[in-house]
VEXVEXVEX-866787 format. One line per field, with one value per residue: residue number from 0; chain; x, z, y of N, C-alpha, C in turn. Coordinates in steps of 0.05 Angstrom, whole numbers, plus 5000, padded with zeros to 4 digits. Atoms other than C-alpha are relative to their C-alpha. Example, Ala and Ser with C-alpha at 12.3 -4.5 7.8 and 13.67 -1.06 7.14 Angstrom:
2
num c(0 1)
chaine c(A A)
n_px c(5018 4984)
n_pz c(5000 4999)
n_py c(4976 4976)
ca_px c(5246 5273)
ca_pz c(5156 5143)
ca_py c(4910 4979)
c_px c(5018 4985)
c_pz c(5000 5014)
c_py c(5024 5022)
# end
This chain:
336
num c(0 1 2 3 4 5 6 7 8 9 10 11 12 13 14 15 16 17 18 19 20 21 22 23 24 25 26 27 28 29 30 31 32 33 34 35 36 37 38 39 40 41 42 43 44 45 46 47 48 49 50 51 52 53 54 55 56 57 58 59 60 61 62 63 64 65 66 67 68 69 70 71 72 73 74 75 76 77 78 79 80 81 82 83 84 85 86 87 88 89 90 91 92 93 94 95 96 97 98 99 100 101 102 103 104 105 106 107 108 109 110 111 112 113 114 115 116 117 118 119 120 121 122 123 124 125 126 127 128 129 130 131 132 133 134 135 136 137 138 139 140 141 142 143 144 145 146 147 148 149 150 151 152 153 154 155 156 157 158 159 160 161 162 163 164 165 166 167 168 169 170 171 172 173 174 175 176 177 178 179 180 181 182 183 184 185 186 187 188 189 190 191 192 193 194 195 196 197 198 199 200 201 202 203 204 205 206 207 208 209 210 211 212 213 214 215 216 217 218 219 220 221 222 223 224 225 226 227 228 229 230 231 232 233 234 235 236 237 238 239 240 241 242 243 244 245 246 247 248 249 250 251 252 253 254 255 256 257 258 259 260 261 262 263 264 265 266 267 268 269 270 271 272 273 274 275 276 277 278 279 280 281 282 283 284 285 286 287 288 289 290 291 292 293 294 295 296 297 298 299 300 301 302 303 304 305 306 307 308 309 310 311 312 313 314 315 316 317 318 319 320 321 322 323 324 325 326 327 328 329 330 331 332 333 334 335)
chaine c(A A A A A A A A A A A A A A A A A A A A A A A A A A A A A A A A A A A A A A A A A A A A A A A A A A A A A A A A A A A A A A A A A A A A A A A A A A A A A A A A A A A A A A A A A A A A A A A A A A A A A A A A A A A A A A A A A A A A A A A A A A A A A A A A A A A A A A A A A A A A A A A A A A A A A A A A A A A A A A A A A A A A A A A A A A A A A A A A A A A A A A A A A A A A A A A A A A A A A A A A A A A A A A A A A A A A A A A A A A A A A A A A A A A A A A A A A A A A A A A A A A A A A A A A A A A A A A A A A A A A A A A A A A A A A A A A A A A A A A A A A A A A A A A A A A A A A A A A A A A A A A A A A A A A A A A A A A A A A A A A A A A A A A A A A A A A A A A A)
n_px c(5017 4990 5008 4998 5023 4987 5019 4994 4985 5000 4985 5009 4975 5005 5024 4992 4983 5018 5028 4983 4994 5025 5003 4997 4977 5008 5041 5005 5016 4987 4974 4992 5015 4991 5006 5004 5003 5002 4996 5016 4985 4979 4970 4978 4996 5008 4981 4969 5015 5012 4983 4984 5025 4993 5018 5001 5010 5004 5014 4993 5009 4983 5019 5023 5021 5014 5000 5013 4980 4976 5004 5004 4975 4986 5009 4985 4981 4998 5010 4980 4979 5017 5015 5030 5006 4993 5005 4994 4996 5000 4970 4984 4998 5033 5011 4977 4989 4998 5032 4995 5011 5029 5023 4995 5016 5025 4991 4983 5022 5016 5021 5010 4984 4996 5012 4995 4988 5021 4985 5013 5008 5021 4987 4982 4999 4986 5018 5018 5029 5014 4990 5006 5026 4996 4995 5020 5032 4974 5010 5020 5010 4988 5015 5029 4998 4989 5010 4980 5008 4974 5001 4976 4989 4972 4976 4985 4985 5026 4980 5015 4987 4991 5029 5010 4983 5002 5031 5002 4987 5008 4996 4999 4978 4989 4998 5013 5015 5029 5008 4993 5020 5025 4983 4996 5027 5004 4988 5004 4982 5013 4993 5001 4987 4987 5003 4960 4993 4984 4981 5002 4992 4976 5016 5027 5005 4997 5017 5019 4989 5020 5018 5011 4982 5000 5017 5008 4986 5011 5033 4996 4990 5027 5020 4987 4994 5033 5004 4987 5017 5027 5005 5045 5011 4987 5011 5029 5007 4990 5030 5033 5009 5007 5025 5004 5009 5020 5030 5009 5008 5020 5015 5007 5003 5023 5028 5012 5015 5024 5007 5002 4986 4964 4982 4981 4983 4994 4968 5003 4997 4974 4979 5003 4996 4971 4995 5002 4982 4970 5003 4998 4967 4995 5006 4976 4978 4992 5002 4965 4987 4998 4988 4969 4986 4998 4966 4983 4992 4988 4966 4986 4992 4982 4978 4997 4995 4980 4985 5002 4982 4972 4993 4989 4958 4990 4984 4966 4983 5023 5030 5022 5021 5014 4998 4988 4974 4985 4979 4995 4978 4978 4984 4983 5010 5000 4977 4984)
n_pz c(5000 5006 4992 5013 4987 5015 4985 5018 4986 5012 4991 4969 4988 4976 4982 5011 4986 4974 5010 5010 4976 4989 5016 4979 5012 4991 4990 5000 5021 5021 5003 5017 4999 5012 5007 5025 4990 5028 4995 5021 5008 4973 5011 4974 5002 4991 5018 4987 4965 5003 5008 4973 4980 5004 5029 5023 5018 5017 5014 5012 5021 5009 4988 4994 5004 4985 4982 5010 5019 4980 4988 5026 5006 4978 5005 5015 4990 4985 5009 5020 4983 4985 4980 4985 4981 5004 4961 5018 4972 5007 4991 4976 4974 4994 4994 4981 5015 4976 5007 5027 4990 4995 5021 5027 4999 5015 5020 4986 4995 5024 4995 5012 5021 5001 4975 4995 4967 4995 4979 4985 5012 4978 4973 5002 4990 5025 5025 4997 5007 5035 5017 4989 5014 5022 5000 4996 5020 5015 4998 4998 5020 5016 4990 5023 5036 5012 4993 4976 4974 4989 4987 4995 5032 5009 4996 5023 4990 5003 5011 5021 5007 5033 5011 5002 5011 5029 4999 4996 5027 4993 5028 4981 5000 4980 4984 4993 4991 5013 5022 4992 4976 5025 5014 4975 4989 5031 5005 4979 4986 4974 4989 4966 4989 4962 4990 4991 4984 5034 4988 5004 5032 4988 5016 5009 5020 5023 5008 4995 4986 4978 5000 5024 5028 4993 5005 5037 5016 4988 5008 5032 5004 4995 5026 5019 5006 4995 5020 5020 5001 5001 5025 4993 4963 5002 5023 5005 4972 5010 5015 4999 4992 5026 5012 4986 5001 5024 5002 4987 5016 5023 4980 4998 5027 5007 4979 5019 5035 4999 4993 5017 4993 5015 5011 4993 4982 5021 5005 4990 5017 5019 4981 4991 5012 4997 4980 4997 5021 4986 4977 5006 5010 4972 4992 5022 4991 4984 5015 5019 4989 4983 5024 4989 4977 5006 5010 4977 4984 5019 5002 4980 5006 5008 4980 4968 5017 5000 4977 4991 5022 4999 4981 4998 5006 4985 5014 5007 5016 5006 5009 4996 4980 5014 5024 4987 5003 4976 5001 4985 4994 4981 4988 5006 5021 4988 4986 5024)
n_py c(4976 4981 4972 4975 4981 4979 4975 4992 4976 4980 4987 5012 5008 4991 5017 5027 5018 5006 5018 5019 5017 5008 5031 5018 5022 5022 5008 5036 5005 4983 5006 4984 4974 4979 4973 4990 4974 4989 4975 4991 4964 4982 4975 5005 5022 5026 5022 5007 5003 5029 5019 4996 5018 5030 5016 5018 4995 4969 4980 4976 4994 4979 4969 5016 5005 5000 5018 5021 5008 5018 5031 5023 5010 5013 5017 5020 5002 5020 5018 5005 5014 5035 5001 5021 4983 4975 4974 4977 4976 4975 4999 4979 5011 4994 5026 5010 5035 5021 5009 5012 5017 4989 5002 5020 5030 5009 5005 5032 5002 4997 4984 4983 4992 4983 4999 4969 4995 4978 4980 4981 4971 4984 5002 4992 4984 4979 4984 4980 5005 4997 5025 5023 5010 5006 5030 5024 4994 5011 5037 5006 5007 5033 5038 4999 5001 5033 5010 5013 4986 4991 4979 4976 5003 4990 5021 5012 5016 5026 5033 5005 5025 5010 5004 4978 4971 5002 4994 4974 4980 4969 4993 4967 4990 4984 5019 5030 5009 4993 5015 5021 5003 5001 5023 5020 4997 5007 5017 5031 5004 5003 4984 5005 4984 5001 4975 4991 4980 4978 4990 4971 4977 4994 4982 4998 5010 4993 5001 4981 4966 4990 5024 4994 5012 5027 5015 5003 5014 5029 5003 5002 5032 5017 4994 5017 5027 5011 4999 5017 5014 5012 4978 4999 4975 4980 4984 4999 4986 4972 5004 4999 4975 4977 5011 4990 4970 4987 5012 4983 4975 5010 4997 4980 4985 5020 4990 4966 5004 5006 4988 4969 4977 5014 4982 4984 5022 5002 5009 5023 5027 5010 5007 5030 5008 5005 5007 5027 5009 5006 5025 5021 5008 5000 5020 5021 4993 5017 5034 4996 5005 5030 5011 4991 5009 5027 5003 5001 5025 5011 4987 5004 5027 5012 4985 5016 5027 4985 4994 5026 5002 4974 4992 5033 4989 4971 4965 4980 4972 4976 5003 4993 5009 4989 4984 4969 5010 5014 5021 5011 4997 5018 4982 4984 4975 4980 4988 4972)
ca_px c(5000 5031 5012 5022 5015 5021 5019 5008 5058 5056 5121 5110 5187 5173 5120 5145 5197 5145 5088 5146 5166 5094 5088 5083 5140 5096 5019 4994 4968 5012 5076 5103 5096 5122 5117 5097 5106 5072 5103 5049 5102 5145 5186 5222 5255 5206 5228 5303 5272 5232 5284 5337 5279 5287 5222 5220 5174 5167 5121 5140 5098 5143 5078 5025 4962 4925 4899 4855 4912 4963 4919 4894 4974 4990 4938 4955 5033 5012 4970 5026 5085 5036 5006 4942 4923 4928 4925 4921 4944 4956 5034 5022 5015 4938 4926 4979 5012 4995 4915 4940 4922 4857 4835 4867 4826 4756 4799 4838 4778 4739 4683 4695 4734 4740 4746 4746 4781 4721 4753 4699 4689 4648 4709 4762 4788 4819 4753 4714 4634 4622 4670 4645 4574 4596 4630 4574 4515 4577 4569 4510 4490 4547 4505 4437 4469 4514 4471 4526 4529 4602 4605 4666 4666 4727 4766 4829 4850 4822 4846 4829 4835 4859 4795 4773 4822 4818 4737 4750 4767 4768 4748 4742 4796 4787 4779 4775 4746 4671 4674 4702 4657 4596 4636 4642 4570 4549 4583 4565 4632 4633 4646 4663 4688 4731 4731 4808 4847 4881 4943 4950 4945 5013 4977 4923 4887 4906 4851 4804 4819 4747 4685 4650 4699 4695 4626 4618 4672 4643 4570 4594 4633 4568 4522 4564 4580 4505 4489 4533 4505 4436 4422 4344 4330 4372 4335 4270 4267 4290 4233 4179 4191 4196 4140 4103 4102 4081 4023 4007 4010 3967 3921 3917 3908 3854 3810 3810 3790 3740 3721 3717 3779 3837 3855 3887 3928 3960 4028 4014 3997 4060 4101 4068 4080 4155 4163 4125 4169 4232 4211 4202 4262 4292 4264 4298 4356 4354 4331 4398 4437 4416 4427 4503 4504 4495 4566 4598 4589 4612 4679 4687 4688 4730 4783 4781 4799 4856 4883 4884 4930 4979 4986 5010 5086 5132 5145 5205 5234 5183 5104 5044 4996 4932 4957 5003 5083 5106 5166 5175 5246 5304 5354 5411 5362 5355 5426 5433)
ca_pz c(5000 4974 4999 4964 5007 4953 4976 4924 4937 4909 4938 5008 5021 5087 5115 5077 5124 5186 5140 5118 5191 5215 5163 5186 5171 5190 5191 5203 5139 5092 5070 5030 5049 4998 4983 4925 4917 4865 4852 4818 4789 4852 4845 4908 4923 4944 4894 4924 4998 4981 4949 5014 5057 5022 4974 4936 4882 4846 4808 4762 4734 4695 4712 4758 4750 4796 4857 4813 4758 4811 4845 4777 4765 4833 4823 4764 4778 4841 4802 4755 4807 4830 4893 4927 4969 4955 5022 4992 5043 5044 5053 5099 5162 5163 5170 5230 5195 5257 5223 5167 5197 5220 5152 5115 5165 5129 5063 5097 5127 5056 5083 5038 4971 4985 5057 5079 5145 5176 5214 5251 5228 5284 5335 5298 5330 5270 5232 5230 5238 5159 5140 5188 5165 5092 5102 5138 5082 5031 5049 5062 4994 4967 5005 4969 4904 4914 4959 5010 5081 5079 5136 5112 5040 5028 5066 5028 5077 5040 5017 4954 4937 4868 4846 4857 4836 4773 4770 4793 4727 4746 4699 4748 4739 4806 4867 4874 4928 4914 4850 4875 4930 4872 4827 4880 4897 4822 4812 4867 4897 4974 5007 5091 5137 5206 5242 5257 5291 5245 5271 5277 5216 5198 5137 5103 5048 4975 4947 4949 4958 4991 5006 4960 4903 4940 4935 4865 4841 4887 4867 4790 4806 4845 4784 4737 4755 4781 4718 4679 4714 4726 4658 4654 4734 4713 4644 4661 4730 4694 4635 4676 4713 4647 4621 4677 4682 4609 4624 4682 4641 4590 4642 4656 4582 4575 4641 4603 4534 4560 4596 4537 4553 4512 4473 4523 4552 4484 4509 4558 4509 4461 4535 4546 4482 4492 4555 4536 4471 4515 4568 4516 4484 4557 4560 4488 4514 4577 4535 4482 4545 4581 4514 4519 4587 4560 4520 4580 4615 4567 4563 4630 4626 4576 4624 4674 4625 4600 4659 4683 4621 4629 4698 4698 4671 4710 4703 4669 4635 4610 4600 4592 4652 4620 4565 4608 4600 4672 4688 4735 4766 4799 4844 4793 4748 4812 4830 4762)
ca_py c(5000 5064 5133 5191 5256 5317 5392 5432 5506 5572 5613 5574 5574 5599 5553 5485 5466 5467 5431 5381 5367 5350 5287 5223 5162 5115 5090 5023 4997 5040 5011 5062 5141 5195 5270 5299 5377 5415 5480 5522 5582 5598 5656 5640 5580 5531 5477 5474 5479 5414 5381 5400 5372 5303 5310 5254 5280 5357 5379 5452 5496 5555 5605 5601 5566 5558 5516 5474 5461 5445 5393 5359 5364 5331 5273 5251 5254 5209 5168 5162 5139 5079 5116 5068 5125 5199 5258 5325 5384 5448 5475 5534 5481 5488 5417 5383 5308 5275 5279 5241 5174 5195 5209 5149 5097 5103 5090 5027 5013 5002 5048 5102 5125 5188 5219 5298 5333 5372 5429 5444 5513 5535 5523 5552 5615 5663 5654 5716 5710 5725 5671 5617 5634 5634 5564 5531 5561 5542 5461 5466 5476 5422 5370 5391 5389 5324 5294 5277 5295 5330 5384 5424 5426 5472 5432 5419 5366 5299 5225 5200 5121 5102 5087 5152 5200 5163 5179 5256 5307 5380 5425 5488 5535 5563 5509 5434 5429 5445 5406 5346 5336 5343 5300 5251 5255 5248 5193 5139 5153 5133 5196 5201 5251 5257 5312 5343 5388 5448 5487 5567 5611 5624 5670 5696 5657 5672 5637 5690 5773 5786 5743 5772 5745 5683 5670 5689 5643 5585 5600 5595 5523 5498 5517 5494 5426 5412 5438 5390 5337 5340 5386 5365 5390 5446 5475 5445 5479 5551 5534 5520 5587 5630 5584 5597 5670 5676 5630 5676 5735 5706 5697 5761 5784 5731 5759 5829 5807 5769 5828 5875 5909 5861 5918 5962 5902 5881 5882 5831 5779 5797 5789 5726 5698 5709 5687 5621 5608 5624 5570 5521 5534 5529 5464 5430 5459 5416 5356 5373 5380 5308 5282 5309 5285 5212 5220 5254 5185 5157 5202 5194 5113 5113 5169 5117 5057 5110 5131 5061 5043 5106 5109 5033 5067 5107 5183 5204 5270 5327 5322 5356 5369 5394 5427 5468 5454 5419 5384 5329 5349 5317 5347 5362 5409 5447 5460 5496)
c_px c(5018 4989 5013 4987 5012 4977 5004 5013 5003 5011 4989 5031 5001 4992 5003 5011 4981 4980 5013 5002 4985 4993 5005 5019 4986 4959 4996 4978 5012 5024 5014 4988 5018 4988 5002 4996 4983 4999 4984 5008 5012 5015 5020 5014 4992 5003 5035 4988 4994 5022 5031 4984 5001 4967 5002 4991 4995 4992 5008 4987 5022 4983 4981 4975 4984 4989 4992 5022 5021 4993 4996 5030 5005 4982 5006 5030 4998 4992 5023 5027 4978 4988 4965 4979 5014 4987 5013 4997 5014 5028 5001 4990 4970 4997 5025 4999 4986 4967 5001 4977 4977 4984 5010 4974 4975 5001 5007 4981 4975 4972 4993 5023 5019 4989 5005 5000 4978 5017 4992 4997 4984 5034 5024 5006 5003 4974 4986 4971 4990 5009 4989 4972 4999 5005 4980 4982 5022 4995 4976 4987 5005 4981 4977 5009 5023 4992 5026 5004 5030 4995 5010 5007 5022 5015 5020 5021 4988 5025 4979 5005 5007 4979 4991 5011 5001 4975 4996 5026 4986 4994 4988 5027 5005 5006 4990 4983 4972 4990 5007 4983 4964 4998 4989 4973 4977 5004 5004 5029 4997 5011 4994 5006 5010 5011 5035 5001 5010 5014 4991 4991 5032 4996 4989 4996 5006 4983 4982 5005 4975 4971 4985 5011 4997 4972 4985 5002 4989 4970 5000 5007 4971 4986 5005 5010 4983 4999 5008 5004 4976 4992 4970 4999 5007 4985 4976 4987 4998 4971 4978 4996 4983 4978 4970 4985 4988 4979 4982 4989 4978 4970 4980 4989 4968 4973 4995 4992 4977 4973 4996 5022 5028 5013 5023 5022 5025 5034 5002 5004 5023 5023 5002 5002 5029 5015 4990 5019 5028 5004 4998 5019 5024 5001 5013 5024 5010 4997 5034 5024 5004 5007 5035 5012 5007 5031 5010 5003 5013 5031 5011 5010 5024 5038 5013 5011 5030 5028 5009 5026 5022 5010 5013 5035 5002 5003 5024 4988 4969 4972 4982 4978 4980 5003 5018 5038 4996 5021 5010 5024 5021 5023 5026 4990 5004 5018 5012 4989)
c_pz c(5000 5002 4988 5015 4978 5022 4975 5012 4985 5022 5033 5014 5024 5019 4982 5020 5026 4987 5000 5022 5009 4989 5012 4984 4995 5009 4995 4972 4975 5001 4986 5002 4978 5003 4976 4998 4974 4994 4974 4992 5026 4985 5023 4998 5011 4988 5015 5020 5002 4997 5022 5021 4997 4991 4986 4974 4997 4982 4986 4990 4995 5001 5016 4992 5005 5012 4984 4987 5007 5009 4977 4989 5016 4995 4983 4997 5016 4994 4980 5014 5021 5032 4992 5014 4996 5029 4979 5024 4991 5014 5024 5032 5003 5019 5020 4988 5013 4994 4984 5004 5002 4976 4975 5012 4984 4967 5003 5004 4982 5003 4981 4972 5003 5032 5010 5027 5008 5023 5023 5007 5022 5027 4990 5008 4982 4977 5007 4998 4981 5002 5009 4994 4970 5001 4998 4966 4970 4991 5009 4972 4978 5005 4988 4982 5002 5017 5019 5033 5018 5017 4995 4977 4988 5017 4990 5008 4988 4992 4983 5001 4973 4990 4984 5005 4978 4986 4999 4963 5001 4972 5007 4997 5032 5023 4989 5016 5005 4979 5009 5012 4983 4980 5016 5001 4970 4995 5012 5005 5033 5014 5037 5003 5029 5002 5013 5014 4982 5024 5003 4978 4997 4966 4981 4966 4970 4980 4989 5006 5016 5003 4983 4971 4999 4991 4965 4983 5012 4983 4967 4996 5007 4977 4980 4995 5009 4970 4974 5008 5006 4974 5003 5015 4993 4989 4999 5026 4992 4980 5009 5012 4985 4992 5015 4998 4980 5003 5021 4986 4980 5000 5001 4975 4998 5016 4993 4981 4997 5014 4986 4989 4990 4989 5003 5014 4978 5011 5023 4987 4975 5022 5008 4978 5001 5015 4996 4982 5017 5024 4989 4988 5020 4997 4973 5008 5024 4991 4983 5024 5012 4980 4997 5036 5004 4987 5014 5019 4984 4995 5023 5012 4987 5016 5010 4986 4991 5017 5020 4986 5000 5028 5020 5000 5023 4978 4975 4976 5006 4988 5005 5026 4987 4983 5008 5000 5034 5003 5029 5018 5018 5014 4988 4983 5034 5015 4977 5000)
c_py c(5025 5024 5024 5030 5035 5024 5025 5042 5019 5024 4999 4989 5005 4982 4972 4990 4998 4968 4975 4981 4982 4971 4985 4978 4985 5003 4974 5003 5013 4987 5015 5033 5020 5018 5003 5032 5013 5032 5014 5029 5009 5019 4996 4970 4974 4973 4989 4995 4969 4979 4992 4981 4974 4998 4981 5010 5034 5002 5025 5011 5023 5023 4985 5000 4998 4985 4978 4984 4987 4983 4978 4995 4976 4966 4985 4991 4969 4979 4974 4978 4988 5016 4974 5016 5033 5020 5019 5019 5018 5015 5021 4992 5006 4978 4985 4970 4979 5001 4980 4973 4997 5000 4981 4984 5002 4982 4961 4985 4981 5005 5018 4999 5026 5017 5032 5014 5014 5015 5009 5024 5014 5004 5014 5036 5028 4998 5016 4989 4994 4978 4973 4995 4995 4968 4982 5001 4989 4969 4992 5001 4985 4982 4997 4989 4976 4978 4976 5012 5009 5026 5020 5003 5019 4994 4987 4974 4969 4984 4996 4960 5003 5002 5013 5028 5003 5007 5029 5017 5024 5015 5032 5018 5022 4983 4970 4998 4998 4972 4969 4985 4987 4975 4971 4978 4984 4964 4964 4995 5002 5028 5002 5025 4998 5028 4999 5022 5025 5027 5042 5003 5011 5026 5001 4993 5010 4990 5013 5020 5004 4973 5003 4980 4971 4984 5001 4979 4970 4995 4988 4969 4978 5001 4984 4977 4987 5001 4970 4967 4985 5030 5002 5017 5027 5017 4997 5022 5043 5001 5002 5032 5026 4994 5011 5035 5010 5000 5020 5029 5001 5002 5019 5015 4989 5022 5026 4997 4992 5028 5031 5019 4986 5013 5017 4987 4975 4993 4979 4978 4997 4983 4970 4975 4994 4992 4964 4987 5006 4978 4983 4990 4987 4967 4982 5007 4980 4975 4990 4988 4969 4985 4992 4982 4964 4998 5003 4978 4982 5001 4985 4970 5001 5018 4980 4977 5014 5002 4974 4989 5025 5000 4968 5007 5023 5024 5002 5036 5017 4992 5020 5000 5014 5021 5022 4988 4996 4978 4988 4998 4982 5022 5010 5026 5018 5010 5017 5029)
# end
């Protein structure tokens, strides 16, 4: 059993060698622990740092990309050098090593696929009011929409199995963790959670500049990967509204015409004409879409049959991570 714990780092030369320390040698049930780093455009020297530390594995991007891009790097990477077990954590010491364990057993276990640190967001000291009510109302509306009963859904402390790392394909350019979770959920992957501990703040999130920004960019990933897969619910639920309101309006046109008075109400019944023809269009639109959503299972079978077959070979030299140059490094590139 091979564990793979990647952290993906963006100019975290600072707060690496703490996160580094905290790791664990040793877990019952794991025979094999590595690091995997994935530097998403450092300008500093977190790349050497790692590699001084006794990283095993590095990740490169030559600009950065962003959280999403670096974890769908780090995954497949791990997938790649034979991890069994993937732990994905976060470099500026958020999450303390000594949880690790904690959130492999449900994996070990064969309870779950996929298992997520709950922080307990209500107890943590450094979150502000907003953010702690944002969070909760946050996962609270992952669990609607992936019909799972994760507490802490931006939680970037999770374990994946093989399985179902090979099953998950981001396609967010801002967070994983949202989509994943959905993904997950979608997908009749087993999803758990254990509740952890989580260290200081040693500083402030770069994810996000305000909450505002935050919930925009969240609200857009929820939407959009509900959307993409429940399309129907999606376009028929939008349709019947618009549909709807025409018919209402129509209504209204009707109870004056009959009443003598249809003439002066005229723009009612053009409004309600347009409103019903835009709700039914609405509605082939979500038919088109579920249509589409029959190939996308399709794709994503054959990913998993793919990825299955590529991730059988080792690494070497220079490759592609979604379309983005990255290079797998060794410690003499980084003494030049």
């Amino acid at each position: 059993m091979k564990l793979i714990i990647q952290i993906p780092c963006l100019n975290e030369a600072a707060t690496l060698p703490m996160t580094l320390a905290g790791m664990p040698e040793h877990i019952p049930g794991v025979d094999e622990i590595e690091i995997l780093i994935v530097d998403d455009g450092s300008t500093d020297n977190t790349s050497a740092i790692a590699r001084e530390l006794g990283v095993q594995h590095i990740v490169r991007f030559t600009t950065n990309q962003g959280l999403a891009r670096a974890f769908s790097a780090g995954i497949d990477t791990a997938l790649k050098i034979g991890a069994d077990i993937i732990v994905n954590t976060d470099a500026d010491n958020q999450y303390p090593g000594d949880q690790i364990p904690r959130l492999l057993q449900p994996i070990l276990d064969g309870r779950a696929e996929m298992v997520i640190g709950d922080r307990q967001v209500g107890t943590i000291g450094h979150f502000s009011p907003t953010k702690k009510i944002l969070q909760k109302l946050g996962s609270w509306v992952v669990r609607k929409f992936s019909n799972t009963d994760v507490p802490d859904a931006p939680s970037g402390f999770r374990a994946f199995s093989r399985s179902a790392a090979m099953r998950l394909n981001i396609v967010s350019d801002f967070s994983y963790t949202l989509e994943t979770i959905i993904q997950a959920g979608k997908n009749n992957i087993a999803v758990a959670h254990v509740p952890i501990e989580t260290n200081q703040t040693t500083r402030q999130s770069r994810l996000f500049k305000s909450n505002g920004s935050y919930i925009r960019n969240s609200a857009a990933t929820i939407l959009r990967i509900y959307a993409m897969y429940e399309p129907l619910r999606v376009f028929f639920t939008i349709g019947a509204v618009v549909f709807s309101g025409g018919v209402l309006i129509g209504l209204r046109f009707l109870f004056y015409y009959l009443g003598g008075n249809g003439g002066g109400h005229i723009q009612s019944l053009v409004l309600a004409a347009v409103l019903m023809i835009i709700g039914f269009q609405t509605f082939m639109i979500g038919l088109l879409a579920d249509l589409l959503g029959a190939n996308r299972k399709l794709i994503e079978k054959l990913l998993f049959r793919v990825k299955d077959l590529q991730f059988a070979e080792n690494p070497h030299g220079e490759r592609s991570m979604h379309g983005v140059a990255a290079r797998l490094i060794g410690p003499r590139e980084l003494q030049k």
